[in-house]
C-alpha positions in Angstrom: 139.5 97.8 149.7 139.2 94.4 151.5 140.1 95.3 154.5 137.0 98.3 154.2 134.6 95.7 153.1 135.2 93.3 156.0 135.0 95.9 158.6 131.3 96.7 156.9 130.6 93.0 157.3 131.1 92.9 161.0 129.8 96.2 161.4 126.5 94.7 159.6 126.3 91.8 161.8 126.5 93.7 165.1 123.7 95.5 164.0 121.8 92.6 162.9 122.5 91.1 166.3 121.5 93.8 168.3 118.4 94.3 166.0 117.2 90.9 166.7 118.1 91.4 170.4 115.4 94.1 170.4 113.3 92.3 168.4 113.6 89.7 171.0 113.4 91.5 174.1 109.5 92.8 172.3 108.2 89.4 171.4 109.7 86.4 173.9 107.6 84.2 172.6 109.0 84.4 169.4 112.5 84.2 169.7 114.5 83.8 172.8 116.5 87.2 174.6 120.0 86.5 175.1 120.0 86.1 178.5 117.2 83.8 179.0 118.9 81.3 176.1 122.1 81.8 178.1 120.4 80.6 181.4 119.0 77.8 179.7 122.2 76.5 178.1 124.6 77.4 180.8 122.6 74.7 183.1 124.5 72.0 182.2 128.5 71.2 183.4 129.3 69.9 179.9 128.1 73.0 178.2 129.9 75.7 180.6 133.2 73.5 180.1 132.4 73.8 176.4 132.2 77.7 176.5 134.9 78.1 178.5 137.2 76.1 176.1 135.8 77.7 173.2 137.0 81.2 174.5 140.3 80.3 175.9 140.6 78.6 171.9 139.5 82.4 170.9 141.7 84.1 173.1 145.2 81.9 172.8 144.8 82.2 168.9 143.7 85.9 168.3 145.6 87.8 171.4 148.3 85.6 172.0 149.8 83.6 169.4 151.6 84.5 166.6 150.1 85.2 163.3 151.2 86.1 160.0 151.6 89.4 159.1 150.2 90.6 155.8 150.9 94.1 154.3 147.8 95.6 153.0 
């Protein structure tokens, strides 16, 4: 039952992110596509160091290390 319900929840929030990406890609001036955000906050050293830390963090702790394992 939990598990079901937070597979909806991501499922949910793709969609709302790829709804708003569409939204975006319609009206510019509104809200900012993806890419052009991306471009604007990948212009600075500090910030690319940043992502790139923040997805090795990601990657070591969710393909990598060990976690608990629950029975469901």
């Amino acid at each position: 039952m939990i598990r079901s319900i937070v597979v909806l929840g991501y499922i949910v929030i793709v969609l709302v992110a790829i709804g708003v990406e569409m939204y975006a890609q319609r009206r510019p001036f509104v809200i900012a596509p993806l890419g052009d955000m991306l471009d604007r906050v990948m212009q600075s050293r500090t910030t690319r160091v940043g992502v790139i830390a923040a997805w090795w963090w990601f990657g070591w702790h969710f393909a990598f290390a060990d976690t608990v394992q629950i029975e469901l």
